[in-house]
C-alpha positions as CSV (number, residue, x, y, z in Angstrom):
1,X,-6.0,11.6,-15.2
2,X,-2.5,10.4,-15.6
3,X,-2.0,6.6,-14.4
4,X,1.6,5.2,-14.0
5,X,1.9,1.3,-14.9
6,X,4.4,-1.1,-16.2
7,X,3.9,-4.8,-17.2
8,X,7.2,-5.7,-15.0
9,X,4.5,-5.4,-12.0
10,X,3.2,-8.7,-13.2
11,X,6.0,-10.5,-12.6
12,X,5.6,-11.3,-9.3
13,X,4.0,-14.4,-9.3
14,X,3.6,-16.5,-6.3
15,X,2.0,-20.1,-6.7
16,X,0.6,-20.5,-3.0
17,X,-0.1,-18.2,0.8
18,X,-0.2,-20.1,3.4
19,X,-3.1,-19.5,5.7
20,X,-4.0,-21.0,9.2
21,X,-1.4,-24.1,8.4
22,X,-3.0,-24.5,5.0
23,X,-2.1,-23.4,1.3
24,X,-4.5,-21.1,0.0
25,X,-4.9,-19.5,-3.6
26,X,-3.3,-16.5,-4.4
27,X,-5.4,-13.8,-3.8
28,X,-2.7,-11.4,-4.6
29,X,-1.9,-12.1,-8.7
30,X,-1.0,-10.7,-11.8
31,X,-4.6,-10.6,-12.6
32,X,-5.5,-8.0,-10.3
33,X,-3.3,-5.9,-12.5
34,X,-4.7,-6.4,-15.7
35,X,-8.4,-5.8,-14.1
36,X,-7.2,-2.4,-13.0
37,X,-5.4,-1.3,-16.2
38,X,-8.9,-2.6,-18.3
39,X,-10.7,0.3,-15.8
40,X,-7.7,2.8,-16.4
41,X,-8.4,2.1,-20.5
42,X,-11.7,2.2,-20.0
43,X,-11.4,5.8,-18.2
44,X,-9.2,6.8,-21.3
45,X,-6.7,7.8,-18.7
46,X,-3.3,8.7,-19.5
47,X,-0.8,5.5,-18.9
48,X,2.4,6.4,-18.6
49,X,5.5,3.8,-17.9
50,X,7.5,4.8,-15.0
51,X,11.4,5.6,-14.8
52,X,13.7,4.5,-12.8
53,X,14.5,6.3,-9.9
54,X,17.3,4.1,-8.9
55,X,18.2,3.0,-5.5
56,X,18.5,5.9,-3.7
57,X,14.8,7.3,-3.6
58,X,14.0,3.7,-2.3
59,X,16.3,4.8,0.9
60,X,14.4,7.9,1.2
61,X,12.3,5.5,3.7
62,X,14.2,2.0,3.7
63,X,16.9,0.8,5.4
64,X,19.7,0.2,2.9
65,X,20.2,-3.4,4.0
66,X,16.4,-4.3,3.8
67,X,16.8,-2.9,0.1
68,X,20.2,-5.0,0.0
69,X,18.2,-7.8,1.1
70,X,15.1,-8.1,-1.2
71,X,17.3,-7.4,-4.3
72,X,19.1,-10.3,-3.7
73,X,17.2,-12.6,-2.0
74,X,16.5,-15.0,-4.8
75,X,20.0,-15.9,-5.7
76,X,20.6,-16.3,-2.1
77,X,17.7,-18.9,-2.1
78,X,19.8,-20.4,-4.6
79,X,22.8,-20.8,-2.4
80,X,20.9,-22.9,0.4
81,X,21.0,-26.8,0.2
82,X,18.2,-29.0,-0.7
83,X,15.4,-29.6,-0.1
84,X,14.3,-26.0,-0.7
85,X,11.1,-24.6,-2.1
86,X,10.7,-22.5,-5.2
87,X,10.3,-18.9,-3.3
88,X,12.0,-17.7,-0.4
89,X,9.7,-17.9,2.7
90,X,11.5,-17.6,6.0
91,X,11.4,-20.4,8.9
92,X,11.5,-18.5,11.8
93,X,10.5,-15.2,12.9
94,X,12.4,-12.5,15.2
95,X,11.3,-10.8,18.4
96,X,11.7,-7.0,17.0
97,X,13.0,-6.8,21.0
98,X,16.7,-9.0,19.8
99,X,18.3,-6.1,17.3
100,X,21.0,-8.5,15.8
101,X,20.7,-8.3,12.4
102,X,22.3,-12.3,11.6
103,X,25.1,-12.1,8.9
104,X,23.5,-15.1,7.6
105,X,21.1,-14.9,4.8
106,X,18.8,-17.8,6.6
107,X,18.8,-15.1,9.9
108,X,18.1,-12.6,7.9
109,X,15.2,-14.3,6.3
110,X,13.1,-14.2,9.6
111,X,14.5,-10.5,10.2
112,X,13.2,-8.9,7.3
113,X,10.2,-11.1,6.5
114,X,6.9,-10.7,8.7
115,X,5.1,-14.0,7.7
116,X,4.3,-16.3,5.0
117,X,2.7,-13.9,2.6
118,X,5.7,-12.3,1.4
119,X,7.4,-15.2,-0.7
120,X,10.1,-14.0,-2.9
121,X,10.3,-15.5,-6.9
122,X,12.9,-14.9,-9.5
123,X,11.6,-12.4,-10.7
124,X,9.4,-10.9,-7.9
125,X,12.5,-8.1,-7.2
126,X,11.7,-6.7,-10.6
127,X,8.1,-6.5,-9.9
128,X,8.5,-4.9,-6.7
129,X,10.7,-2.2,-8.0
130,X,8.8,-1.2,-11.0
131,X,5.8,-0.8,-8.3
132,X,7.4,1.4,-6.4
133,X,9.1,3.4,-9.7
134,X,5.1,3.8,-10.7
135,X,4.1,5.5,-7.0
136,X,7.6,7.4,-7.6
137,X,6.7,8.8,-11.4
138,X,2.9,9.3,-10.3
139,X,4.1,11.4,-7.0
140,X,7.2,13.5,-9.2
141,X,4.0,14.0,-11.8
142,X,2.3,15.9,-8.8
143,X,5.5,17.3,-7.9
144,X,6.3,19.2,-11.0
145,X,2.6,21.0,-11.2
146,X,0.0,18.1,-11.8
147,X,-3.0,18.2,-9.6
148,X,-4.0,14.5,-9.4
149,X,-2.1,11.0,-10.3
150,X,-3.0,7.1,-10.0
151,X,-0.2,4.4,-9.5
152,X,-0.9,1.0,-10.6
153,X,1.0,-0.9,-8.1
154,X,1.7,-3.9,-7.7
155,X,2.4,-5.5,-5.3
156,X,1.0,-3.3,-2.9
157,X,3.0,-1.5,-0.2
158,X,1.2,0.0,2.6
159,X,2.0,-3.0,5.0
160,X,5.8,-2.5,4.4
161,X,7.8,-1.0,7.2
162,X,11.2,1.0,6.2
163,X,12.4,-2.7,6.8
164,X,10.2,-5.6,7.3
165,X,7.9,-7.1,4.3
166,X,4.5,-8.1,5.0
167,X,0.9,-8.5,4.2
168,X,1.7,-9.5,0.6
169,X,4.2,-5.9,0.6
170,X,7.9,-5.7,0.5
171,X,8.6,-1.9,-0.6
172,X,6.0,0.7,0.8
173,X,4.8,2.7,-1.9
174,X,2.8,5.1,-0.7
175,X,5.3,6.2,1.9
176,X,7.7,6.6,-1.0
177,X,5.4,8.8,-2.8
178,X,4.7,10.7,0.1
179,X,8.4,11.3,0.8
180,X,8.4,12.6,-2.7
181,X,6.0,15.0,-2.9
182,X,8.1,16.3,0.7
183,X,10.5,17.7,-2.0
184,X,8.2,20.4,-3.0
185,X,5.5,20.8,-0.2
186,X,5.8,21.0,3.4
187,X,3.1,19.3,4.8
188,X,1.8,15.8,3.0
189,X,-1.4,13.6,4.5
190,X,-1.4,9.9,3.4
191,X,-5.0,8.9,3.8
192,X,-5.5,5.0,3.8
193,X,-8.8,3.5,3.0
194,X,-7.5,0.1,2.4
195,X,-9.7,-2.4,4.4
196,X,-6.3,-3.4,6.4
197,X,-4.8,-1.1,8.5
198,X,-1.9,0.9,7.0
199,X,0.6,-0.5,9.8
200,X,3.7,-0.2,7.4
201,X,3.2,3.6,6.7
202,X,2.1,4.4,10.5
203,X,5.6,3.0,11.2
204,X,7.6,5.0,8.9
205,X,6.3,8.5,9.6
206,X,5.7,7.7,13.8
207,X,7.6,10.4,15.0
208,X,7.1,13.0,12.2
209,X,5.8,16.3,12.1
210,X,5.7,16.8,8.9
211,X,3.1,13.9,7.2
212,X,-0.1,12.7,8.7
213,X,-1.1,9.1,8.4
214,X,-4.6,8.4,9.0
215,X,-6.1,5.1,8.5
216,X,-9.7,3.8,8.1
217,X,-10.0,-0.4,8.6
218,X,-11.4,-3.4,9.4
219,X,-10.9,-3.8,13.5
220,X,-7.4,-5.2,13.7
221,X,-8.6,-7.3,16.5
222,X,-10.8,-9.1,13.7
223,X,-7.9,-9.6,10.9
224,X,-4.4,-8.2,10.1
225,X,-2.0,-6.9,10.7
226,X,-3.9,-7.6,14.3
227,X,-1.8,-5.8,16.7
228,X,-1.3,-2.7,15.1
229,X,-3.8,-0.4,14.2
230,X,-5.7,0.5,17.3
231,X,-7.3,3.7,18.1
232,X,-4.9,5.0,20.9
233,X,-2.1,5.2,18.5
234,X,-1.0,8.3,18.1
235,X,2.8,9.1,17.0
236,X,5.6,10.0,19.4
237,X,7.8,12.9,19.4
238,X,7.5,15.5,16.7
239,X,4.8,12.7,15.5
240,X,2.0,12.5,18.7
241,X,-1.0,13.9,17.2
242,X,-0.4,13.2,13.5
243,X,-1.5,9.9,13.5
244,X,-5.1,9.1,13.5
245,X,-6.8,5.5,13.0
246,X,-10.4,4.9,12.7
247,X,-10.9,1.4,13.2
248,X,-14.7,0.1,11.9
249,X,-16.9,-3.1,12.8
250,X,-17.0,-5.8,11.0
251,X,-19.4,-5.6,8.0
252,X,-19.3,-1.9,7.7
253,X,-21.3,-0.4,5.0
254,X,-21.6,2.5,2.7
255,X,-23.0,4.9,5.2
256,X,-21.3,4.4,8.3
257,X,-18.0,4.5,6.2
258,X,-18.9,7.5,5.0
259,X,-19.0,8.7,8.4
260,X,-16.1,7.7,9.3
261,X,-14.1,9.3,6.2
262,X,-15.7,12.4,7.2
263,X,-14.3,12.1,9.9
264,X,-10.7,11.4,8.3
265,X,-11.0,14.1,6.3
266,X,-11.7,17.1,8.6
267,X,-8.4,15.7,10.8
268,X,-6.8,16.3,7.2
269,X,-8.1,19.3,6.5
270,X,-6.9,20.4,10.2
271,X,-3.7,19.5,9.3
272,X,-3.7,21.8,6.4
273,X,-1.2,19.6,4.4
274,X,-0.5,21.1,0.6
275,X,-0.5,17.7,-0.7
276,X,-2.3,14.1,0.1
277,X,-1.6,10.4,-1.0
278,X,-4.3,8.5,-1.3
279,X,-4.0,4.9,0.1
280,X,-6.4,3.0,-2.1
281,X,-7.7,-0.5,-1.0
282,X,-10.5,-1.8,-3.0
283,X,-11.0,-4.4,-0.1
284,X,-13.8,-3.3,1.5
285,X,-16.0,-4.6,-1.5
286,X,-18.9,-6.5,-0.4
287,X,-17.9,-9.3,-2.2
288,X,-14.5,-9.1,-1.3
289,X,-12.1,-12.5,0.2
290,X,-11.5,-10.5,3.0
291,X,-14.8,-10.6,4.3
292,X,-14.8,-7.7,6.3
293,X,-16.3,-4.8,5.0
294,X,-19.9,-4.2,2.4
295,X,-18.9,-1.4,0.8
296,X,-21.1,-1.2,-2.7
297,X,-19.5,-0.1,-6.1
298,X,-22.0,2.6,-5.8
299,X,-19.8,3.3,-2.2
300,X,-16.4,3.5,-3.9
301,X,-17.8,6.6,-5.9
302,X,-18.8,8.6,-2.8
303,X,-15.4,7.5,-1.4
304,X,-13.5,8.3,-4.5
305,X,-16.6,11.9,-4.6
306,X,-15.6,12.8,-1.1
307,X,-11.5,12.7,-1.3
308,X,-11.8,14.6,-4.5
309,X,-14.0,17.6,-3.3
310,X,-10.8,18.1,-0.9
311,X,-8.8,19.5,-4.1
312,X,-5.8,19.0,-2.8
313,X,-2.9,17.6,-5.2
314,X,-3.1,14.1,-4.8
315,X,-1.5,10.9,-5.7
316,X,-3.7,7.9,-5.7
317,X,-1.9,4.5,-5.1
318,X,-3.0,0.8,-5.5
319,X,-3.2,-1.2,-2.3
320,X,-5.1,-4.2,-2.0
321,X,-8.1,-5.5,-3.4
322,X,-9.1,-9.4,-4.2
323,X,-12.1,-9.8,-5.6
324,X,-10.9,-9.6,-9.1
325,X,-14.0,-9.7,-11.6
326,X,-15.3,-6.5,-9.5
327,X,-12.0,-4.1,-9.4
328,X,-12.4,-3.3,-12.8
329,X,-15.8,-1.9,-12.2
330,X,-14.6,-0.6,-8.5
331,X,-11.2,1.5,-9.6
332,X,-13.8,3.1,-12.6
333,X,-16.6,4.4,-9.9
334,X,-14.1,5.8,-7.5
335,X,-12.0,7.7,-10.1
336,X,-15.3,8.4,-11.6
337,X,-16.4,9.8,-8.5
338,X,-13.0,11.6,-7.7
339,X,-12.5,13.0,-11.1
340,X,-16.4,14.6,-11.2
341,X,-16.0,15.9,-7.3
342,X,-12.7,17.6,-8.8
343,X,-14.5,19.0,-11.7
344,X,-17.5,20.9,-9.7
């Protein structure tokens, strides 16, 4: 399979979350990278580094001054007097009901930042832009004939709106590769198996038509994005119907997540799109910090088994996933499992 990677995406590298008051440990570091690429070179996959596809294919499905925003935040950061910490973290929050966008860059902090777990470094802009060029050059692989992709990306993207960072994502990656693959087929599905609701990608394509988002999580109600991700959601406008979230109990395992992709997948199949991103979480791990889901690394084959077996051209992108000693092992039994389901 070809997987699209570049060593930029490790250049994000936050020292501290903050969690319930309290600084925690990065769950979200450069390491999860390099466990992922071992399982890629394992594989013997392809790696390809990704071009640059510039400015304008990030507004395909972000607001220009979000984009304005994140590139520049760090030197902004610079601007502000001391005391000041070494990455950008807002101080405030807005009501998404107040639509002033402040012309100050502290206003605009709490405007386009969602919480605490999107702190921006000096060389985080970098990172996030090589992980969206890598969903970009794995979706235009699909796009010019190839029947199956992987994007290493990081950081991840799915909890990204078209302009609010959050859930350790500033630029949503999957959304970006499914805008892509719009320029050749007419009907993409994004299917999100990320533990955590895909809330950032639900948001983009709400009132479309044209790509269905369906989403299998942890109950929101139990951990984030909390209030988003409920099963009455549905899409307005040309979008009511083509949104479809399964939300699952706490400490779901194999089985009845099987079920419940099952289920996901015959809403795809309805849909009859020509093309599907894969959202993939390794999060529901057993053994995972999120501590909401048992899925085995015997489970993440039958995942990766029963997306495959759908033979649609597909692009498979890198969400989350935290326990770091198990991705490597995790990313090679789904693509395993995807890859043989593909073959028979």
């Amino acid at each position: 399979m070809l997987a699209v990677y570049s060593d930029d995406n490790a250049l994000h590298d936050p020292d501290h979350f903050i969690s319930r008051g309290v600084k925690i440990a990065v769950r979200e570091s450069p390491e999860r990278a390099n466990q992922l690429l071992a399982a890629l070179r394992d594989g013997a996959h392809e790696i390809r580094t990704p071009r640059d596809f510039g400015r304008d294919a990030l507004l395909s499905v972000h607001d220009p001054r979000y984009i304005h925003f994140l590139a520049n935040a760090y030197d902004n950061w610079q601007t502000l007097p001391e005391p000041r910490g070494p990455f950008v973290l807002a101080n405030s929050y807005a009501m998404r009901q107040m639509k002033t966008l402040p012309t100050s860059f502290e206003g605009q902090l709490g405007f386009f930042l969602s919480g605490n777990s999107v702190p921006i470094g000096p060389h985080s802009w970098r990172a996030i832009a090589s992980s969206a060029n890598c969903a970009l050059e794995a979706a235009d692989a699909v796009r010019s004939g190839a029947s199956e992709s992987y994007a290493l990306c990081r950081p991840p993207g799915h909890h990204a709106y078209a302009d609010l960072a959050g859930g350790y994502c500033y630029l949503n990656n999957s959304a970006l590769a499914a805008q892509h693959l719009r320029g050749r087929f007419a009907r993409v599905a994004v299917l999100d198996v990320d533990v955590h609701h895909g809330n950032g990608t639900q948001g983009i394509f709400w009132e479309r038509g044209d790509v269905l988002t369906v989403s299998i999580h942890g109950d929101p109600n139990t951990g984030y994005p909390w209030q988003v991700g409920y099963a009455g959601e549905r899409g307005e406008g040309e979008g009511f119907g083509k949104n479809l979230n399964l939300p699952l109990p706490l400490s779901t395992s194999d089985e009845p997540y099987l079920a419940a992709l099952d289920h996901a997948l015959a809403a795809v199949r309805a849909f009859e799109p020509e093309a599907c991103v894969v959202a993939l979480g390794l999060d529901a791990f057993e053994e995972d910090s999120s501590e909401m889901m048992r899925v085995t690394t015997a489970g993440f084959g039958a995942i990766g088994a029963r997306i495959g077996a759908q033979k649609l051209p597909s692009v498979i992108i890198q969400e989350g996933g935290y326990a770091v000693d198990a991705l490597r092992r995790n990313l090679g039994s789904f693509l395993g499992g995807f890859l043989s389901a593909r073959a028979g």
